[in-house]
LUMMAR-266669 format. One record per residue (C-alpha): residue in one letter; x, y, z. Coordinates in Angstrom, 2 decimals, decimal comma. Layout:
N
<rec><type>a</type><u>X</u><v>Y</v><w>Z</w></rec>
...
This chain:
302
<rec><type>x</type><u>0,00</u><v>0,00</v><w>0,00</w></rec>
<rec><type>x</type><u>1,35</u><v>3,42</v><w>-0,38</w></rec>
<rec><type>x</type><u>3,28</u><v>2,23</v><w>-3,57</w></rec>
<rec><type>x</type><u>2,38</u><v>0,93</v><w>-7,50</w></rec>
<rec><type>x</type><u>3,68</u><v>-0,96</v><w>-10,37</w></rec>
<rec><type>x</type><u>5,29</u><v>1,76</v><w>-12,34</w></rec>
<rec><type>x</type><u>7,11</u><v>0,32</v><w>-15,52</w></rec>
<rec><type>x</type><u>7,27</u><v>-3,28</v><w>-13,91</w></rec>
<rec><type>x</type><u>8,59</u><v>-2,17</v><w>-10,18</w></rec>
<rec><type>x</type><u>6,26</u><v>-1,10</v><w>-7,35</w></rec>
<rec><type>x</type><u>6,78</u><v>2,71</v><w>-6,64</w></rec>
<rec><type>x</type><u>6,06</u><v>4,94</v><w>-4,22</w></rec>
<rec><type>x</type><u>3,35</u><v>7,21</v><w>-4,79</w></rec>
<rec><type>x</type><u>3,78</u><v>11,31</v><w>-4,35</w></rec>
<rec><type>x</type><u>2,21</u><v>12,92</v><w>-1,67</w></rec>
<rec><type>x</type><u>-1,38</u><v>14,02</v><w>-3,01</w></rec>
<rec><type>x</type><u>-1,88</u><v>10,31</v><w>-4,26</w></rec>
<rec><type>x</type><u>-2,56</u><v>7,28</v><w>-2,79</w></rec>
<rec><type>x</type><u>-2,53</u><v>3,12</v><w>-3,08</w></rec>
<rec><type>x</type><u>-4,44</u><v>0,35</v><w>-2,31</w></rec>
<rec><type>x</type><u>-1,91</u><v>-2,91</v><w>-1,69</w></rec>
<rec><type>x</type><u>-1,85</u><v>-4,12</v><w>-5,14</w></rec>
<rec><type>x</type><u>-2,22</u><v>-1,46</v><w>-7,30</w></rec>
<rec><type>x</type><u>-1,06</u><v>-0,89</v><w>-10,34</w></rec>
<rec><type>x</type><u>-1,33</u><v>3,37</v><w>-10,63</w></rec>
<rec><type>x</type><u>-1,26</u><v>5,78</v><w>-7,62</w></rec>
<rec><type>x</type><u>-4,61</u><v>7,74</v><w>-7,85</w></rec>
<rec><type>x</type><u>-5,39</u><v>11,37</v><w>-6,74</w></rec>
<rec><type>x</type><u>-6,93</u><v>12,80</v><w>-3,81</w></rec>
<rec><type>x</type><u>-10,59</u><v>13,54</v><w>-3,62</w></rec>
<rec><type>x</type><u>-11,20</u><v>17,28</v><w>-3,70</w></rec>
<rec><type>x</type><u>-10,75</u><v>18,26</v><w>0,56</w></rec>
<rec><type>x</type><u>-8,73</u><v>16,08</v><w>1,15</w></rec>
<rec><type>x</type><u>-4,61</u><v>15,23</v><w>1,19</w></rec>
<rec><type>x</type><u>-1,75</u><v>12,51</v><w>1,20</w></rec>
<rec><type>x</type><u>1,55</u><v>12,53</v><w>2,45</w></rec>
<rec><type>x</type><u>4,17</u><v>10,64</v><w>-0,02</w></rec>
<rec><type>x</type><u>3,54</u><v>6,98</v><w>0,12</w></rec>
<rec><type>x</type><u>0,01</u><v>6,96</v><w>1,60</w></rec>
<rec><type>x</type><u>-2,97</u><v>4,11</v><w>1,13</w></rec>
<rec><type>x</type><u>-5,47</u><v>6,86</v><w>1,88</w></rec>
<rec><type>x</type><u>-6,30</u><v>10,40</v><w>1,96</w></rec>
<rec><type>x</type><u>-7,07</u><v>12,41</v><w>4,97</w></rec>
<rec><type>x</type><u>-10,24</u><v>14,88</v><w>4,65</w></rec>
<rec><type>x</type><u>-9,74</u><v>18,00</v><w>5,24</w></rec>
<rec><type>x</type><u>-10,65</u><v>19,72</v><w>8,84</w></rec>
<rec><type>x</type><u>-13,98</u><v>21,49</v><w>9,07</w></rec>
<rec><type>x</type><u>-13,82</u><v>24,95</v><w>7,73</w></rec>
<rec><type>x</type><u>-10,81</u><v>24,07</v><w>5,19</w></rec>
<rec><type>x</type><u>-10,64</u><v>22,59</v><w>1,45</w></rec>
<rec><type>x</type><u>-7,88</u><v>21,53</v><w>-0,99</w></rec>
<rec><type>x</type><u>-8,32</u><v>21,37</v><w>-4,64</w></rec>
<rec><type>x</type><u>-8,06</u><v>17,39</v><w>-6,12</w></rec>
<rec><type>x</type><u>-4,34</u><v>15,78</v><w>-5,60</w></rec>
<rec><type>x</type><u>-3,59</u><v>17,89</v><w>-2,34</w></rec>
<rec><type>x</type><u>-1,41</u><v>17,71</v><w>-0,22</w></rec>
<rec><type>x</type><u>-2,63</u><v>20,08</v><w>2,51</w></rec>
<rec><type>x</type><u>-5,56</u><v>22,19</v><w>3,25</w></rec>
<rec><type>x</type><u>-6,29</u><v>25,53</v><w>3,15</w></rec>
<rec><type>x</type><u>-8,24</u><v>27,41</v><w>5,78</w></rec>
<rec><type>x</type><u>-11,31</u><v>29,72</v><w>4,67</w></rec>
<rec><type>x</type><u>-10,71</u><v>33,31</v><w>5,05</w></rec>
<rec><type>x</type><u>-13,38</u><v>35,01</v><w>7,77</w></rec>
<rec><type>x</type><u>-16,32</u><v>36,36</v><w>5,57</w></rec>
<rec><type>x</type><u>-16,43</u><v>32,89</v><w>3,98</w></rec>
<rec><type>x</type><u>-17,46</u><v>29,44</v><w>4,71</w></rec>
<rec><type>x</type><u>-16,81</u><v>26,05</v><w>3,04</w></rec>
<rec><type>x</type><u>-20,22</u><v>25,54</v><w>0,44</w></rec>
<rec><type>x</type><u>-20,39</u><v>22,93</v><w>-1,90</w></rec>
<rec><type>x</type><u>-16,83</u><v>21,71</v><w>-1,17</w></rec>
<rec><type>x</type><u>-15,25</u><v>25,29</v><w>-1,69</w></rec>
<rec><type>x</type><u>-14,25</u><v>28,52</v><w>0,33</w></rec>
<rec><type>x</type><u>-17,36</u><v>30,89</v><w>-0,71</w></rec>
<rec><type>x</type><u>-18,01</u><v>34,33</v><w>0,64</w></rec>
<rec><type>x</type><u>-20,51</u><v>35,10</v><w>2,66</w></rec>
<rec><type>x</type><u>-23,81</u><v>36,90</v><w>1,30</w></rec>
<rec><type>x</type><u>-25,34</u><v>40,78</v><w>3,01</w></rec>
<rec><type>x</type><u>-26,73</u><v>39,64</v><w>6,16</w></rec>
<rec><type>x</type><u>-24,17</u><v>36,64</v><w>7,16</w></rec>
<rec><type>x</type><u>-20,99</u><v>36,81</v><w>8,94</w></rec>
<rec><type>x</type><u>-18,47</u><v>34,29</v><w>9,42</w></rec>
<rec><type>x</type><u>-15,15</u><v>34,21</v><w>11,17</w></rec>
<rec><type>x</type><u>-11,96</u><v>32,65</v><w>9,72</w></rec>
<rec><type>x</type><u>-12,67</u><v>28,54</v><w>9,58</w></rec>
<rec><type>x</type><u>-15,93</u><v>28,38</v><w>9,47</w></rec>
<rec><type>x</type><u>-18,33</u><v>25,83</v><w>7,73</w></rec>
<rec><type>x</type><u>-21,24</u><v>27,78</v><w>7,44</w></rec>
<rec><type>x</type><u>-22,38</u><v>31,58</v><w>7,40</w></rec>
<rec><type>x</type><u>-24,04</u><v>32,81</v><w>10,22</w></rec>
<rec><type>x</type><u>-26,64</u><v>35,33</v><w>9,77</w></rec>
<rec><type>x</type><u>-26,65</u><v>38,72</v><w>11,93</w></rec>
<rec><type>x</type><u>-29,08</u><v>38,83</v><w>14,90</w></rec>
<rec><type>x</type><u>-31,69</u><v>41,64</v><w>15,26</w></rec>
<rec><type>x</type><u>-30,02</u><v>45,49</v><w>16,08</w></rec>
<rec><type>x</type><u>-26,91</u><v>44,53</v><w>13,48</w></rec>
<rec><type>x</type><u>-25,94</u><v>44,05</v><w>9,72</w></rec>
<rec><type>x</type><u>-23,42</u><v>42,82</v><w>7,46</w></rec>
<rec><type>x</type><u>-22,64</u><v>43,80</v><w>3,85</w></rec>
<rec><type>x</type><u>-21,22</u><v>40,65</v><w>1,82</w></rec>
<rec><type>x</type><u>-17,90</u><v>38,84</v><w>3,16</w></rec>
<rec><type>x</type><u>-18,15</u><v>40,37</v><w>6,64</w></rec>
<rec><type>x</type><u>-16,07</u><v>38,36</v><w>9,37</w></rec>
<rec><type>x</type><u>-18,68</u><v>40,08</v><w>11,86</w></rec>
<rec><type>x</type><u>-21,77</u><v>42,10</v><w>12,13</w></rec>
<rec><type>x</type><u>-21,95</u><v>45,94</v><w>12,90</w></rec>
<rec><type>x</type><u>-24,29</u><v>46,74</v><w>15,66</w></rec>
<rec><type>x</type><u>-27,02</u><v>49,70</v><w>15,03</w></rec>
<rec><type>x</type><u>-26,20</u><v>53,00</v><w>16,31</w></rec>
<rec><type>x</type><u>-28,42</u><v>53,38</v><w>20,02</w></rec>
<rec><type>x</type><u>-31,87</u><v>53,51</v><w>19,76</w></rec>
<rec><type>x</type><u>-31,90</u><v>52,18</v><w>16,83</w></rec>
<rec><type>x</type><u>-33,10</u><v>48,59</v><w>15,57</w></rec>
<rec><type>x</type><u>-33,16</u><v>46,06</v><w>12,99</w></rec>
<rec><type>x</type><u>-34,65</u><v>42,83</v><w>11,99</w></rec>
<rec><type>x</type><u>-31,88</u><v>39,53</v><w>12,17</w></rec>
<rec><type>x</type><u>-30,05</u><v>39,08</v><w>8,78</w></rec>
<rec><type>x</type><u>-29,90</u><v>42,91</v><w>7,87</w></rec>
<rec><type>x</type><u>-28,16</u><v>43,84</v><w>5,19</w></rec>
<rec><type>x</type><u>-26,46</u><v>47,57</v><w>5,82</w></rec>
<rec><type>x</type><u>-27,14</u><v>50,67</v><w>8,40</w></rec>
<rec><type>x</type><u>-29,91</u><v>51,79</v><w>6,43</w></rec>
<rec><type>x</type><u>-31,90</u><v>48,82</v><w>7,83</w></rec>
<rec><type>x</type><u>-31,42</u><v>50,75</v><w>11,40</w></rec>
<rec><type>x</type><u>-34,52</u><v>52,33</v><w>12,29</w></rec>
<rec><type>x</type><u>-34,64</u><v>54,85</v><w>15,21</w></rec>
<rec><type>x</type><u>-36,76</u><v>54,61</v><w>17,84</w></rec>
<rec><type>x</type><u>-39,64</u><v>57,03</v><w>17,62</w></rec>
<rec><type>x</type><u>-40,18</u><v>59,92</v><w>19,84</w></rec>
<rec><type>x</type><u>-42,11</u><v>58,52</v><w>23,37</w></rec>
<rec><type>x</type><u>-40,23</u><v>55,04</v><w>23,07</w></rec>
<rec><type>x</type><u>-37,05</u><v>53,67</v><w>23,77</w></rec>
<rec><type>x</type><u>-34,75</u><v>50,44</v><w>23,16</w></rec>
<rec><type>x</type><u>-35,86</u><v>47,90</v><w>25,84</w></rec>
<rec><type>x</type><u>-34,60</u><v>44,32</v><w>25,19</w></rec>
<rec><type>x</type><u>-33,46</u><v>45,33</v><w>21,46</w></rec>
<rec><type>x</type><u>-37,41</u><v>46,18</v><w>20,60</w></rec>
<rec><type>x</type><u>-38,89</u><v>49,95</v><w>20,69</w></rec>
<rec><type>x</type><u>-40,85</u><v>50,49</v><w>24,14</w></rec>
<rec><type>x</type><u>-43,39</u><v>53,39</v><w>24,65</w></rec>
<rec><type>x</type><u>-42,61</u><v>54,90</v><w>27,64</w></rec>
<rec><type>x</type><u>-44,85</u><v>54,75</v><w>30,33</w></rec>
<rec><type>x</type><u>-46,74</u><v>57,58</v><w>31,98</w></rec>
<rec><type>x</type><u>-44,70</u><v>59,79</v><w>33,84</w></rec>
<rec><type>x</type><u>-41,45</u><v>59,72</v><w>31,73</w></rec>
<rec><type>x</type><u>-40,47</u><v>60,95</v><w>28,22</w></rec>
<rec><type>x</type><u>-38,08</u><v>60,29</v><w>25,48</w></rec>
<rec><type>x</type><u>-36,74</u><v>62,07</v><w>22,12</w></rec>
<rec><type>x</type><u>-36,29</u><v>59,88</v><w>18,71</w></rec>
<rec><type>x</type><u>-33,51</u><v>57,29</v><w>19,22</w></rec>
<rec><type>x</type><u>-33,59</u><v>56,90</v><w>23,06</w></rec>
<rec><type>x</type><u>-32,08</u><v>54,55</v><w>24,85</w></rec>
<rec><type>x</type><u>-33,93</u><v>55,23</v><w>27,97</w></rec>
<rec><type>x</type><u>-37,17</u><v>57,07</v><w>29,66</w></rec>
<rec><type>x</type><u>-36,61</u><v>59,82</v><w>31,49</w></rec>
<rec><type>x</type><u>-38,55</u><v>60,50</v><w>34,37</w></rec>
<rec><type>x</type><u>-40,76</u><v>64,23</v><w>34,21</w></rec>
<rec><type>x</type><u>-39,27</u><v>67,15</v><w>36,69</w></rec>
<rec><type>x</type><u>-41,25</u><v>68,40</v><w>39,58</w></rec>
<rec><type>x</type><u>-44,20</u><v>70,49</v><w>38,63</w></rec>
<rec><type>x</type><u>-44,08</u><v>68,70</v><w>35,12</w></rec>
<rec><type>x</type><u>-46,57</u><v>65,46</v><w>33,82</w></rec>
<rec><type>x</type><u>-46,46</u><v>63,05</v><w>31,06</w></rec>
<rec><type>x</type><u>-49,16</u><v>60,57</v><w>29,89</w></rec>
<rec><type>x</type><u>-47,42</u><v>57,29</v><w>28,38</w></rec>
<rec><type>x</type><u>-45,50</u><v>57,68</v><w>25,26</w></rec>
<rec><type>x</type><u>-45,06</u><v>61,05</v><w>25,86</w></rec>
<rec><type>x</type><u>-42,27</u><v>63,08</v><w>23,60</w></rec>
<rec><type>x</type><u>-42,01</u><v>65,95</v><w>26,15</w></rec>
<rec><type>x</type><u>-43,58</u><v>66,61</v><w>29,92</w></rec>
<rec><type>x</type><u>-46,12</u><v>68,97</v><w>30,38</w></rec>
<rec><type>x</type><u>-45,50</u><v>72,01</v><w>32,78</w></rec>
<rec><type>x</type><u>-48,19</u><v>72,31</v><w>35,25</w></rec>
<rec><type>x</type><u>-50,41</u><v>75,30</v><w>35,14</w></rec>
<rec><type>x</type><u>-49,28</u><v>78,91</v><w>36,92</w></rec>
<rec><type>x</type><u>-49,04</u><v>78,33</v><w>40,73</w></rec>
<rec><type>x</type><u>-49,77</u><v>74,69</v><w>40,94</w></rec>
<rec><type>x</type><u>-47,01</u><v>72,29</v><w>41,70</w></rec>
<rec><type>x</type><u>-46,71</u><v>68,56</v><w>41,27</w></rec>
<rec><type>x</type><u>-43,98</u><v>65,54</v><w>42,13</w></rec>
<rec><type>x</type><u>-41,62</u><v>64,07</v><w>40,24</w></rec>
<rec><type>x</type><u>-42,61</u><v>61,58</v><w>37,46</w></rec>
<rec><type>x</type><u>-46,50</u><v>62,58</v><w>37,62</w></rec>
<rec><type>x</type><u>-48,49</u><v>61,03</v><w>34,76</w></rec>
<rec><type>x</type><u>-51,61</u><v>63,69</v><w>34,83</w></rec>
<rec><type>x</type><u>-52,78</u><v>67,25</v><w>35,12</w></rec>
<rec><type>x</type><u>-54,92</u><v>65,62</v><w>37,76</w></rec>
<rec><type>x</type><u>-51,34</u><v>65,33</v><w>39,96</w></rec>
<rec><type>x</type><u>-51,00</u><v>68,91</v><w>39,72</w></rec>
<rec><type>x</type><u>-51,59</u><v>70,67</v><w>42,85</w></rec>
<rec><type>x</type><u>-53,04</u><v>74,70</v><w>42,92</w></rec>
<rec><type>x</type><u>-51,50</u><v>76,29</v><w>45,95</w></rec>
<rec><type>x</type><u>-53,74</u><v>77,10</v><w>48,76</w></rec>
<rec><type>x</type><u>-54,65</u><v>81,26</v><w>49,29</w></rec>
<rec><type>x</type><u>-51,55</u><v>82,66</v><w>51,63</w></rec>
<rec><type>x</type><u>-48,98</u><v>80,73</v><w>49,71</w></rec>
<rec><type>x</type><u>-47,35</u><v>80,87</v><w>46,32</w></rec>
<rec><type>x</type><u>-45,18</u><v>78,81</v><w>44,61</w></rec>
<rec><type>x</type><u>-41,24</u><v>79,20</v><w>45,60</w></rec>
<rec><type>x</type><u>-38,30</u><v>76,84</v><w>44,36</w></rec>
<rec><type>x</type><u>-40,58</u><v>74,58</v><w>42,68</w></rec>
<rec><type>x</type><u>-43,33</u><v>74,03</v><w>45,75</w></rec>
<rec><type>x</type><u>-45,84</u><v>75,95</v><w>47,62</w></rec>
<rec><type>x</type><u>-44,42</u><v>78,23</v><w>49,86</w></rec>
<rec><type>x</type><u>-46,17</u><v>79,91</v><w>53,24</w></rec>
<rec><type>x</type><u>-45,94</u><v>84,09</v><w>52,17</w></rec>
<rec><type>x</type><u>-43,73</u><v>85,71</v><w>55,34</w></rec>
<rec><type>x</type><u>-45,67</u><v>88,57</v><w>57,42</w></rec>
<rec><type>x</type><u>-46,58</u><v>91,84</v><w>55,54</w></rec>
<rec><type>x</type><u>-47,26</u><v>89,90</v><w>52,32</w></rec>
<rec><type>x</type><u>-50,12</u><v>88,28</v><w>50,70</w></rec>
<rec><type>x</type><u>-51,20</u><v>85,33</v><w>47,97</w></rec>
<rec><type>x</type><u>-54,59</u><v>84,31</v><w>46,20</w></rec>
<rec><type>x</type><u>-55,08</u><v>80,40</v><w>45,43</w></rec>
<rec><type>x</type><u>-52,86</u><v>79,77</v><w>42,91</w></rec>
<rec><type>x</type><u>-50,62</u><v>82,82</v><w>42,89</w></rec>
<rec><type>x</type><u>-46,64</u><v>82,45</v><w>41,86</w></rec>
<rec><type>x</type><u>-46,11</u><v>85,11</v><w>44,49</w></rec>
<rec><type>x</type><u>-46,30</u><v>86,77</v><w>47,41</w></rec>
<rec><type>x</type><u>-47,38</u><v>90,51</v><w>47,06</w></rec>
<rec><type>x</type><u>-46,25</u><v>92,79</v><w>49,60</w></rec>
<rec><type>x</type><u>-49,50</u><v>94,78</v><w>51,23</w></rec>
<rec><type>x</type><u>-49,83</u><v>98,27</v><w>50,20</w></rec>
<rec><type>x</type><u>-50,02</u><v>101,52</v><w>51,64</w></rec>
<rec><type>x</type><u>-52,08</u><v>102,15</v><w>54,79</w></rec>
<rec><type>x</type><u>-52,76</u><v>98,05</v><w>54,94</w></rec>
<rec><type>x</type><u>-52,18</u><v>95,27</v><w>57,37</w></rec>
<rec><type>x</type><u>-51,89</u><v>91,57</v><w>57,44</w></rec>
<rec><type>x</type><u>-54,35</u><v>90,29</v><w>60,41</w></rec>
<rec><type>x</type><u>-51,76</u><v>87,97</v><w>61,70</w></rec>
<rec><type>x</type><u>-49,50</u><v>91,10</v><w>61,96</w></rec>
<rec><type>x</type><u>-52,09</u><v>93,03</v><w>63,70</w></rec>
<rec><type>x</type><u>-52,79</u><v>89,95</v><w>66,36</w></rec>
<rec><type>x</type><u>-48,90</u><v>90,28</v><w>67,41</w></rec>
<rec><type>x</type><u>-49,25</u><v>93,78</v><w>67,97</w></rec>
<rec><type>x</type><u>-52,18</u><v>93,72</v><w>69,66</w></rec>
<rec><type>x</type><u>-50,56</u><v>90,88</v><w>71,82</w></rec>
<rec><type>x</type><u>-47,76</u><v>93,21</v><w>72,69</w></rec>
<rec><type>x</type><u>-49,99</u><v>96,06</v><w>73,75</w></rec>
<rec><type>x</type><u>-51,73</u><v>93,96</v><w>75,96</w></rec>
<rec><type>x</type><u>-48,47</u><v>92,21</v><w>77,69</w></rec>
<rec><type>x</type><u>-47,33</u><v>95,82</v><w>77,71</w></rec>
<rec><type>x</type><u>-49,96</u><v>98,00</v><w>78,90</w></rec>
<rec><type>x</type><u>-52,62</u><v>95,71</v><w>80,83</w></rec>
<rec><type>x</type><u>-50,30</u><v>94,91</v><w>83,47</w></rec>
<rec><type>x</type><u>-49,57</u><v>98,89</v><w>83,75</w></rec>
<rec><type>x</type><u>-53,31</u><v>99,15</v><w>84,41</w></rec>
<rec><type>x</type><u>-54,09</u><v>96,43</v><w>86,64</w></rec>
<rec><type>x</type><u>-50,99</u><v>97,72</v><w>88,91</w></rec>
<rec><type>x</type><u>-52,77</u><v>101,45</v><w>88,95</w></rec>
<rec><type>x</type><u>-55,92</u><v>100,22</v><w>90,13</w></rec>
<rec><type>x</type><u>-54,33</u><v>97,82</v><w>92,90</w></rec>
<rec><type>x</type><u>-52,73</u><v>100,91</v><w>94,20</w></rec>
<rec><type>x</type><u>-56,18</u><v>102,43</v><w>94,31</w></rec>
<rec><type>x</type><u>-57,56</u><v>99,40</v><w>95,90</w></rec>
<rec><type>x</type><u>-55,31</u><v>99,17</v><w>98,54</w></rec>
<rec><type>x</type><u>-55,75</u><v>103,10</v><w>99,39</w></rec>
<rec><type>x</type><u>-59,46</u><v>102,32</v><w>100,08</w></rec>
<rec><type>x</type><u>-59,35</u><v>99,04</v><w>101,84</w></rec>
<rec><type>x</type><u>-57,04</u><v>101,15</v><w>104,10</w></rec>
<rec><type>x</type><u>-59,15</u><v>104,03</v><w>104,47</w></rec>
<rec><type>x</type><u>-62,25</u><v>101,76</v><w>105,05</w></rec>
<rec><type>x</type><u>-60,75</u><v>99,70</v><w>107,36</w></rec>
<rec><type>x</type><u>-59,67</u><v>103,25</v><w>109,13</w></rec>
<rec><type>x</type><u>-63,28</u><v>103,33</v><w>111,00</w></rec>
<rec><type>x</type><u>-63,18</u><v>100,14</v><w>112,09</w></rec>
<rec><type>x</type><u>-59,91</u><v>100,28</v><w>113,84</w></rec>
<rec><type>x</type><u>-60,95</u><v>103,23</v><w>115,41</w></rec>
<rec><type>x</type><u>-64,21</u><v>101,79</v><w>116,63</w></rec>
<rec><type>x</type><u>-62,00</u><v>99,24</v><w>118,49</w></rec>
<rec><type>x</type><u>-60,18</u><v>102,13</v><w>119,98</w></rec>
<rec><type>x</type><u>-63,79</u><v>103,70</v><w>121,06</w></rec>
<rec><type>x</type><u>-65,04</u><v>100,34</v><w>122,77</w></rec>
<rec><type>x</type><u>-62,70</u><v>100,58</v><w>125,84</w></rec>
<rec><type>x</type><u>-62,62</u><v>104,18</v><w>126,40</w></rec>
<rec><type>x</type><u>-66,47</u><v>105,45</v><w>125,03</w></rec>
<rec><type>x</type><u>-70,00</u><v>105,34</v><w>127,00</w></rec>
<rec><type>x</type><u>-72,82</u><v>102,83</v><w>125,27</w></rec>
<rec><type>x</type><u>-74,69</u><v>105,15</v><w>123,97</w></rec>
<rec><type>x</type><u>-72,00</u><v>107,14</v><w>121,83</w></rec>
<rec><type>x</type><u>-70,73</u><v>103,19</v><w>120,67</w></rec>
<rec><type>x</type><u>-74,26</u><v>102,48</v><w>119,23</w></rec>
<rec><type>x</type><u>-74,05</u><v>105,90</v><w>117,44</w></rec>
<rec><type>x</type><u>-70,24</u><v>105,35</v><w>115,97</w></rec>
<rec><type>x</type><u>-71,82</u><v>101,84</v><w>114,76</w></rec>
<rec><type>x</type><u>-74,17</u><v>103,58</v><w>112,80</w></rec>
<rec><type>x</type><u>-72,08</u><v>105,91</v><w>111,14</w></rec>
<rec><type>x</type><u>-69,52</u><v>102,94</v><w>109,96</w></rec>
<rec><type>x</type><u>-72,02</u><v>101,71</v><w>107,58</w></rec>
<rec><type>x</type><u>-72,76</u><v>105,34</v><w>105,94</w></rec>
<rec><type>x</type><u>-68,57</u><v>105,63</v><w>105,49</w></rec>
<rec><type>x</type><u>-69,13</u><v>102,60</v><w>103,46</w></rec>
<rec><type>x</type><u>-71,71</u><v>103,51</v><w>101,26</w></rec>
<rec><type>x</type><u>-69,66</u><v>106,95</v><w>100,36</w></rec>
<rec><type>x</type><u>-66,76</u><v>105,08</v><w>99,09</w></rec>
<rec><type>x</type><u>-68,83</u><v>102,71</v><w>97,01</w></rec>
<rec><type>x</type><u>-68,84</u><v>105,01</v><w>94,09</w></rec>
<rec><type>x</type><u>-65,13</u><v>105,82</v><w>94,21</w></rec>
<rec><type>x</type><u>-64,37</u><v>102,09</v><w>94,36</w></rec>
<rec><type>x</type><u>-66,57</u><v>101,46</v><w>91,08</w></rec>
<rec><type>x</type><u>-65,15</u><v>104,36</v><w>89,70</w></rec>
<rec><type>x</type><u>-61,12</u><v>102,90</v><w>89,93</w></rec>
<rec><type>x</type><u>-62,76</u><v>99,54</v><w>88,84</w></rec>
């Protein structure tokens, strides 16, 4: 084996041939496969090489081509295929290929395609309101936004709304406020009378200023004008101020008359040791009419 009858002596056969035990002519190798010199058999080639007929090694396909049909071919738009390979594989959704491409070119973000596209013009952006979510176009959900070709949602600022798929969030109305990532006009809150709104929320006005329901700001009071909390502090004041000035005149008072009417009585006790009966009964009598003259001076400093 390995060797033929050439001219009436067995000879060995050249590499890319081979020989059965026996035979009289060394015969070619098959097409992908090769011999060594003085081989009974041909080896096939390894997967993703080929050899022309009579070989005597193999040759590797180039990346952007496959063997096909027993030969190195190129891969078609839409197929990639790295140095080796037996078959073309075709590009998966989000990428493309032209022809002979050892690997496929992934969409710009944002942007998709179907599996086994052929060039970037197959890349369509994602519309306003959506974005790429699992390589497929998503609307966005209420509360966020997007522009054409976004990768992501955003959610809405304060005082802003979105309904799903929105492009853009919606500013609340003039002296209303609302939170972050609120998906309705409905979420948008007027600020109550006394308050406006002030870095983004509703704001209490400070003294000496004033706000309607739904104002943007506090107006300072004009003129000749008052806020009614103001005036309560004042009027607080004066009393803390003046009332206890008062009460301390008319204790003063008070304690001048309980003096002067206790005055008679004091000298009534004087009277009983030193005074007959009969002028006693008649100093009793005149206690009570001392009295009733300094009722009206006692109302009077009340």
């Amino acid at each position: 084996a390995g060797s033929a009858v050439v001219t009436g002596t067995c000879t060995q056969c050249t590499a890319g041939k081979f020989a059965v035990a026996g035979s009289t002519v060394c015969t070619n190798c098959a097409v992908n496969t090769f011999s060594a010199a003085g081989s009974s058999v041909c080896t096939n080639c390894d997967g993703g090489s080929t050899s022309a007929a009579g070989s005597t090694v193999c040759t590797v396909c180039a990346a952007g081509s496959a063997v096909q049909t027993g030969s190195c071919t190129q891969c078609t738009a839409g197929k990639f295929a790295v140095a080796g390979s037996t078959t073309c594989t075709s590009c998966s959704a989000n990428s493309f290929a032209a022809a002979g491409a050892s690997v496929c070119t992934n969409c710009a973000a944002g942007a998709t395609a179907p599996a086994g596209s052929t060039a970037s013009t197959d890349c369509t952006a994602c519309s306003a309101g959506n974005s790429l979510v699992g390589g497929v176009c998503s609307q966005c959900a209420a509360g966020k936004f997007s522009l054409a070709g976004s990768t992501t949602c955003t959610t809405c600022a304060v005082n802003t709304y979105a309904d799903a798929g929105s492009s853009v969030c919606t500013n609340c109305d003039a002296g209303s406020t609302s939170p972050a990532g609120s998906s309705s006009t409905n979420d948008c809150t007027v600020c109550a009378a006394g308050s406006a709104v002030q870095s983004g929320s509703c704001t209490q006005c400070t003294a000496g200023k004033f706000a309607v329901a739904g104002s943007t700001t506090c107006t300072s009071c004009s003129a000749n004008s008052f806020v009614p909390t103001v005036l309560l502090v004042q009027l607080l004041l004066l009393v803390l101020v003046v009332v206890p000035n008062v009460l301390l005149v008319n204790l003063l008072w008070l304690v001048l008359l309980l003096v002067l009417l206790a005055l008679p009585t004091l000298m009534l006790l004087l009277v009983l040791q030193f005074v007959p009966t009969v002028l006693l009964v008649q100093l009793l009598l005149l206690v009570p009419l001392l009295q009733l003259t300094a009722l009206p001076a006692l109302l009077v400093i009340l």
